[in-house]
N, C-alpha and C positions, 0 to 999 in steps of 0.2 A: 502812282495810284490813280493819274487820273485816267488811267486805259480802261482802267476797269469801270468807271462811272459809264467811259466810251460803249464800252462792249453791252453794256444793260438798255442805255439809249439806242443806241444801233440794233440792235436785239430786240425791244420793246417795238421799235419802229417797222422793222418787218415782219414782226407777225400781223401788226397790227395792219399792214398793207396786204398781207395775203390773207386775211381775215382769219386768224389763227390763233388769234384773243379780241373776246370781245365783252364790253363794259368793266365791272370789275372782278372777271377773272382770269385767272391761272399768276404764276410768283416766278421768279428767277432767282440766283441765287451764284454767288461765287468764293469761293476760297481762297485765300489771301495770308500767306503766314499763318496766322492763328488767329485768325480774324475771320469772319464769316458774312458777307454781304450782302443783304436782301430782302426783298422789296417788301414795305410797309402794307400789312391787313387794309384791303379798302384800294390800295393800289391800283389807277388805272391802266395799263397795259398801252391802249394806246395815246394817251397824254402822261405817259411817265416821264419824271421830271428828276432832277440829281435829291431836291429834296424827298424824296418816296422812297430810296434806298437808305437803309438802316445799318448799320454796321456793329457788329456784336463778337464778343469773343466767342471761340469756335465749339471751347473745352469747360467752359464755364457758365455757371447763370447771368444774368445780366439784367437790371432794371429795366430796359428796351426791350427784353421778349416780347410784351403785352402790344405792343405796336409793330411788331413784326408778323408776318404773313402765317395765317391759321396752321401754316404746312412746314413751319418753323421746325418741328420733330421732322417730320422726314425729311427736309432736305439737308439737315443735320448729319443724320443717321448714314444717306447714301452718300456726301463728300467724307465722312470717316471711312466707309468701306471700299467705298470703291477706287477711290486713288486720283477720282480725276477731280479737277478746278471747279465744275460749274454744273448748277441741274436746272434743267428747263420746267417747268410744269406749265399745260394750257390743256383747250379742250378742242381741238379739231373736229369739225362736223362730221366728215364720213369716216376720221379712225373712231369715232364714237357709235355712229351706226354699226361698223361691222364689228362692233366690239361685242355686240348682243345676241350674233349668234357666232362665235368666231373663239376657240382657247388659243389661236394663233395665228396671223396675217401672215401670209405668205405672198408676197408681191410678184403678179405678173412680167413688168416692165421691168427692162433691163437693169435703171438706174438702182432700181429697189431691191432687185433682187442681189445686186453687183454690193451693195453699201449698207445695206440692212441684213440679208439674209431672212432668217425667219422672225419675228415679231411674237413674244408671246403677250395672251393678254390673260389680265389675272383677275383674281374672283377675290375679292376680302369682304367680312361682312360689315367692316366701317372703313370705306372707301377713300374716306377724306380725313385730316389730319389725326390718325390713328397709330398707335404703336403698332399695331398690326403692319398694318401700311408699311411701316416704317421700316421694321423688318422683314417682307418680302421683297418688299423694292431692294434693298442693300445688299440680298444675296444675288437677286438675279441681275442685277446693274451692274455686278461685278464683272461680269463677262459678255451682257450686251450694252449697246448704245442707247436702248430704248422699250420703255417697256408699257404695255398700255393697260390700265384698270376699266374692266367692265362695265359701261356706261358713265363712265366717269369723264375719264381723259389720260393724256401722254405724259411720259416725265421721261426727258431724256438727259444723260450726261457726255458732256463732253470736256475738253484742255480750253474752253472759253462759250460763252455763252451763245456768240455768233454759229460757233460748230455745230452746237444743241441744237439752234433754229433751223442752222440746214439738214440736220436728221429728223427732226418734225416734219420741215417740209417736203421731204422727198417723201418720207411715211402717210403724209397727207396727200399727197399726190397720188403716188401709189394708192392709195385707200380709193381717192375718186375714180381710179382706173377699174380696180375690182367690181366696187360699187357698178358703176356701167356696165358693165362685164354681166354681173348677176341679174340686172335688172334691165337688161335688152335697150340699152347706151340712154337709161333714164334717170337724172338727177334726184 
């Protein structure tokens, strides 16, 4: 078990180095048996510590919800559906920008287009720990890696939370490439 405390620290540590969370948000989150892993409400991203991860059953209530991360419901929802171990959630700067005029990212750059494909990005009218949420993310995460909410931010799934970070980040990347792209190579 203790790969997994690994893969959160590891994971928290780079985004926080590509600037990919920052202060206290975005959650992570991993599936473990029937156990559900993930980061404490208030949780800093980039000084996340083995105490900030919460540990809860998957299929059950548990007196530690209330200290578990607002987003507790959906990343619930998407490790039942979709099959895979781990959900990223943060808020990348420029997947956030072209999120507002954008129902889809389609990546220029080779890497992006090669490992992403197309990006949709979605519209709910409560954006953040929402049942709503909960259940659009879980049908479309079933069949991509990544999916972004409309001024909000990314949530992505992958088989370990490290993998989630590098779909963020290539997504992030590719976003800054667009971004330049549209706005004649200006940050």
């Amino acid at each position: 078990m203790d790969y997994i405390y690994k893969d959160f620290l590891l994971t928290a540590g780079m985004l926080a180095q590509e600037q990919l969370a920052y202060s206290y948000t975005g959650n992570l989150s991993r599936r473990w048996k029937n156990n559900l892993f993930i980061t404490r409400t208030g949780a800093n991203l980039r000084n996340l510590s083995k105490e900030d991860i919460i540990v809860l059953p998957l299929d059950k209530k548990s007196i530690l919800e209330s200290r578990a991360s607002s987003e507790l419901i959906v990343h619930k929802s998407i490790l039942k559906s979709s099959g895979k171990k781990a959900v990223l959630h943060t808020h990348p700067i420029y997947t956030v920008k072209l999120s507002f005029n954008s129902d889809v990212i389609i990546p220029k750059d080779s890497e992006g287009k090669a490992i992403l494909g197309s990006v949709p990005v979605l519209e709910v009218e409560k954006p953040t720990a929402s049942i709503e949420l909960a259940k659009i993310l879980s049908e479309v995460l079933k069949e991509k890696k990544v999916a972004v909410i409309r001024g909000h931010g990314v949530f992505a799934v992958e088989s370990s939370l490290f993998k989630a970070y590098e779909v963020v980040s290539i997504l992030e990347n590719s976003c800054k490439i667009l971004w330049r792209c549209q706005n004649g190579g200006k940050s």
